[in-house]
KEZA-941098 format. One record per residue: residue number from 1; x, y, z of N, C-alpha, C in turn. Coordinates in steps of 0.001 Angstrom, whole numbers. Layout:
(NUM, (X, Y, Z), (X, Y, Z), (X, Y, Z))
...
END
This chain:
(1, (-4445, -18609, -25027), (-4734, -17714, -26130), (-3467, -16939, -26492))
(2, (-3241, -16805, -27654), (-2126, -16552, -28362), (-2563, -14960, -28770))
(3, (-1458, -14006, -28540), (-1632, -12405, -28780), (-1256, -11977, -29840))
(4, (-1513, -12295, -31172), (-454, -11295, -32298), (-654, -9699, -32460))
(5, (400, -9367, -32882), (522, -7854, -33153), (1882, -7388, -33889))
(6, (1795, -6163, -34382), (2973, -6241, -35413), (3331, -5285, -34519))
(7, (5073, -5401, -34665), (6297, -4822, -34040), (7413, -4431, -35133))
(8, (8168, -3075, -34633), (8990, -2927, -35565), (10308, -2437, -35463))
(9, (11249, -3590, -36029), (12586, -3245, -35482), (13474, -2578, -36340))
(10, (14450, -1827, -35734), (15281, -1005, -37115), (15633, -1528, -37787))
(11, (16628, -3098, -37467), (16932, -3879, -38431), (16399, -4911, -39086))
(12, (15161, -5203, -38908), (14618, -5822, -39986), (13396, -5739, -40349))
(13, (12713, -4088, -39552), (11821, -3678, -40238), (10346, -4336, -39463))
(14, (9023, -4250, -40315), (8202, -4736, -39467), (7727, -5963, -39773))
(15, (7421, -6313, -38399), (6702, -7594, -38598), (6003, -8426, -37766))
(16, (5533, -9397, -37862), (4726, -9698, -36889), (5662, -10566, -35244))
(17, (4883, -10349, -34085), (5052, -10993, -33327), (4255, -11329, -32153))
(18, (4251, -12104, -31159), (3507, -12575, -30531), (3654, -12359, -29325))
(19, (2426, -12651, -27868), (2546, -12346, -26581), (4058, -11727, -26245))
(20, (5125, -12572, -25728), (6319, -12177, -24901), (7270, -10849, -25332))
(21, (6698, -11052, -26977), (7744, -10197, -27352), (6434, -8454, -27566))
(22, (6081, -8822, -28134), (4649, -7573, -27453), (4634, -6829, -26124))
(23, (5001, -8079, -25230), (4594, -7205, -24014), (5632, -6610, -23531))
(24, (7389, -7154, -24085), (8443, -6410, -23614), (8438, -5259, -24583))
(25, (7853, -5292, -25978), (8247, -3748, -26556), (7264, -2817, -25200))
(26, (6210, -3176, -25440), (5185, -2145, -24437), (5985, -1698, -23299))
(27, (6227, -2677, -22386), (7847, -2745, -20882), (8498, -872, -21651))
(28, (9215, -1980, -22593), (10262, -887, -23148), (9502, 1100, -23022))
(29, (8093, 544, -23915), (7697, 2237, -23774), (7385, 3008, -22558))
(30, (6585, 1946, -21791), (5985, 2308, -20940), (7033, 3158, -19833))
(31, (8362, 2033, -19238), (9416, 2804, -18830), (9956, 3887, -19444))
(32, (9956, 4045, -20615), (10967, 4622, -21652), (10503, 6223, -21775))
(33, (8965, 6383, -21393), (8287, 7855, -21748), (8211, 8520, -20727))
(34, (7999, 9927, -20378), (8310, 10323, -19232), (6438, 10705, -19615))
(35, (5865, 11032, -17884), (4703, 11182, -18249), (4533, 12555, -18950))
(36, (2951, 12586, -19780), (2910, 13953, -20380), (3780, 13970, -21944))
(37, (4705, 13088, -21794), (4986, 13305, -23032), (4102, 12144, -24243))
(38, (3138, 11949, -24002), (1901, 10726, -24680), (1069, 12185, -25029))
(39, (274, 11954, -26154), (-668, 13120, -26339), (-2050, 12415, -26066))
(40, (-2959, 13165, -25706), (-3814, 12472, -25184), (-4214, 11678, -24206))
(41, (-2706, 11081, -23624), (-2504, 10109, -22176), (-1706, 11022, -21334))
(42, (-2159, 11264, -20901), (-563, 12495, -20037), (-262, 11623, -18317))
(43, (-647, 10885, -18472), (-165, 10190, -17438), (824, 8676, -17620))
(44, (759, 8285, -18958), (1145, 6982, -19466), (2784, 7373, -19016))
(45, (3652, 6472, -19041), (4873, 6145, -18659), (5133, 6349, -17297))
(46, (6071, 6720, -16958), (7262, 6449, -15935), (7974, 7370, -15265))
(47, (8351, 8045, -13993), (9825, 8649, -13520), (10717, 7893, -13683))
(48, (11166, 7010, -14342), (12557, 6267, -14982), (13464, 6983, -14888))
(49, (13352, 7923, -15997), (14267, 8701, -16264), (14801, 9903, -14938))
(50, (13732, 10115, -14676), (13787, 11202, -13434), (14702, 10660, -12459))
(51, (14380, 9175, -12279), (14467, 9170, -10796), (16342, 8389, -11280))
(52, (16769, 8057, -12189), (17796, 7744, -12461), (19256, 9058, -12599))
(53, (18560, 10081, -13111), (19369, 11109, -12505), (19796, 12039, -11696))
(54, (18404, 11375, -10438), (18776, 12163, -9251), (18782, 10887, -7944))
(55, (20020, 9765, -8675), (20363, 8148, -7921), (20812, 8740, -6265))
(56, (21551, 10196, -6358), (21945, 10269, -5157), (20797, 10311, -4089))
(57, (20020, 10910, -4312), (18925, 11713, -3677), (17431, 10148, -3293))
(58, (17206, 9553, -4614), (16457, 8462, -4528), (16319, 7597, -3723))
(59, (15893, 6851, -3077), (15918, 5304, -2756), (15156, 4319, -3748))
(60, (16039, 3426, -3787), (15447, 2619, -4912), (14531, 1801, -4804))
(61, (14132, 1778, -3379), (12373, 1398, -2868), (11545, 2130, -4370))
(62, (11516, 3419, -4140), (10671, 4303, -4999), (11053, 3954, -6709))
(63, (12015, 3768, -6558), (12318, 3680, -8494), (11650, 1944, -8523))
(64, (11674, 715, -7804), (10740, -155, -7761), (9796, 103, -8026))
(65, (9082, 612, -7282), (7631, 966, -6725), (7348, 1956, -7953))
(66, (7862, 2607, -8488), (7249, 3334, -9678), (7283, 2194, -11104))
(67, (8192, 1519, -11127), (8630, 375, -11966), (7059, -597, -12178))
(68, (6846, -1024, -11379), (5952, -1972, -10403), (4616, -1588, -10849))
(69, (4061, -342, -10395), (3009, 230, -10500), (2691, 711, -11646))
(70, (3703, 1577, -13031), (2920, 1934, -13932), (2902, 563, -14970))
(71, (3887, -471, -14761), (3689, -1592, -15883), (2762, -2124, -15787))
(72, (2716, -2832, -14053), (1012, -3049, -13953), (-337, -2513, -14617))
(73, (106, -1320, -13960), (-1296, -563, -15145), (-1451, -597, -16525))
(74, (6, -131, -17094), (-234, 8, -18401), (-398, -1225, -19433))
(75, (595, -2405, -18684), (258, -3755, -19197), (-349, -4877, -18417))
(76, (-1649, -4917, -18548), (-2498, -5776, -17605), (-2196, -7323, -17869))
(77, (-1339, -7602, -18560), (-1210, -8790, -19121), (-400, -9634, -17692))
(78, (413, -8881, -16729), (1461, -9406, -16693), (1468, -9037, -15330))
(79, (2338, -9317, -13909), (2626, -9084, -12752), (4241, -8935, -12983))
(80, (5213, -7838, -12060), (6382, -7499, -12014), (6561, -8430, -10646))
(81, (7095, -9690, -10976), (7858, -10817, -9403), (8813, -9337, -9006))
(82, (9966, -8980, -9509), (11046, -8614, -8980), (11574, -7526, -9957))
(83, (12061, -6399, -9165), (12862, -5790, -10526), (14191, -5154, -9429))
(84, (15220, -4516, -10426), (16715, -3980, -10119), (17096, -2773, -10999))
(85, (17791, -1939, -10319), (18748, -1129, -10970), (19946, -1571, -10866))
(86, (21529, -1340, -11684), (22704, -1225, -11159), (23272, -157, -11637))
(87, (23735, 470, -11268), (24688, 1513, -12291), (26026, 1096, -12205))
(88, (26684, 1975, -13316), (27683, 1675, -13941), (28212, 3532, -13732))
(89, (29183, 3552, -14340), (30095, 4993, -14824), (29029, 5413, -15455))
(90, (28356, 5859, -16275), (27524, 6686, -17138), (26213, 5896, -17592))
(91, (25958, 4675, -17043), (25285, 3745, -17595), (24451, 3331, -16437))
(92, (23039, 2956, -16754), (22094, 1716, -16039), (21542, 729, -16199))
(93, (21581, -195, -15325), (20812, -1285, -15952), (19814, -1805, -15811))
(94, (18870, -1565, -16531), (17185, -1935, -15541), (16802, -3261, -15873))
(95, (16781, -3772, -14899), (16123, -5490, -14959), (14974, -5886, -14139))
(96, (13875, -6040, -15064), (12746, -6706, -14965), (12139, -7608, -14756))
(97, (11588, -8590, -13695), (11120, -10582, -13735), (9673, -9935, -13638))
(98, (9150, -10452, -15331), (7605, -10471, -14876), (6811, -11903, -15158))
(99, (5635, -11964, -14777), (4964, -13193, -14882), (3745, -12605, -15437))
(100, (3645, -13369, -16645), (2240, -13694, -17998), (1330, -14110, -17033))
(101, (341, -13271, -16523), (-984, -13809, -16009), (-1733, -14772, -16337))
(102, (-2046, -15013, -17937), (-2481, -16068, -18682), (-2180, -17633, -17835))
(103, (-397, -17618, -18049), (-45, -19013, -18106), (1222, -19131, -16739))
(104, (796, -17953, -16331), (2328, -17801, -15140), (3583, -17938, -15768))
(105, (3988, -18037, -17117), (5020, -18526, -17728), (6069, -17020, -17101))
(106, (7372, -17284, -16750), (8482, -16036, -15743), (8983, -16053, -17571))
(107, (9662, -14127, -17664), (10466, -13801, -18285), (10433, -12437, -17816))
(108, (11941, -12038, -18289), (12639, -11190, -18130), (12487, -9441, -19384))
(109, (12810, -8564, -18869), (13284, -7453, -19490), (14395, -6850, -19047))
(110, (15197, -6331, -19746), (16879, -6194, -19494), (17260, -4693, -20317))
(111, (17105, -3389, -19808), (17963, -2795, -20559), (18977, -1678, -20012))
(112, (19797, -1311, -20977), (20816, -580, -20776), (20661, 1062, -21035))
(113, (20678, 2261, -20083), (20154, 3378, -20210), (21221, 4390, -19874))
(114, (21561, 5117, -21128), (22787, 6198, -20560), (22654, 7015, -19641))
(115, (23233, 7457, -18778), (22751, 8630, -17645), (23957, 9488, -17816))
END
């Protein structure tokens, strides 16, 4: 079964798209919001952000394990195989391997986060 839904990008505006690319915008929010900041959901997103600017203090067991646990929830579509941080000078890189429950089909989420 095939998922449509419309998505919308700065550069070319909105439009439609399907399962993989759906479920990485969602990825994207779900990490991307800190909780409480959703109205009405005050639990939706992530310590992402939190736990990326206090890297000294963290173990990255926990920035997994928070990774892991709210995508699961928030996107039932999908299982997290594996995920990573790396940092850089001012920069992170969060990388994602999840698997489409549907069809087991593996793909990735990849992004780059200033710190």
């Amino acid at each position: 079964m095939t998922i449509k839904g419309i998505s919308f990008k700065q550069d070319s505006g909105i439009q439609t798209n399907t399962d993989q690319h759906l479920i990485l915008e969602r990825v994207a929010r779900i990490i991307m919001t800190f909780p409480g900041e959703r109205v009405n959901n005050p639990e939706f997103g992530s310590l992402l952000e939190k736990y990326l600017f206090q890297r000294e203090t963290v173990l990255e067991q926990h920035v997994k394990s928070e990774l892991k646990a709210k995508i699961e929830k928030y996107e039932p579509r999908v299982y997290v195989s594996t995920s990573s941080v790396s940092y850089s000078e001012h920069t992170a890189t969060v990388n994602i391997n999840l698997i489409m429950k549907s069809d087991l089909t593996e793909f990735s989420f990849e992004t780059v986060i200033g710190i």
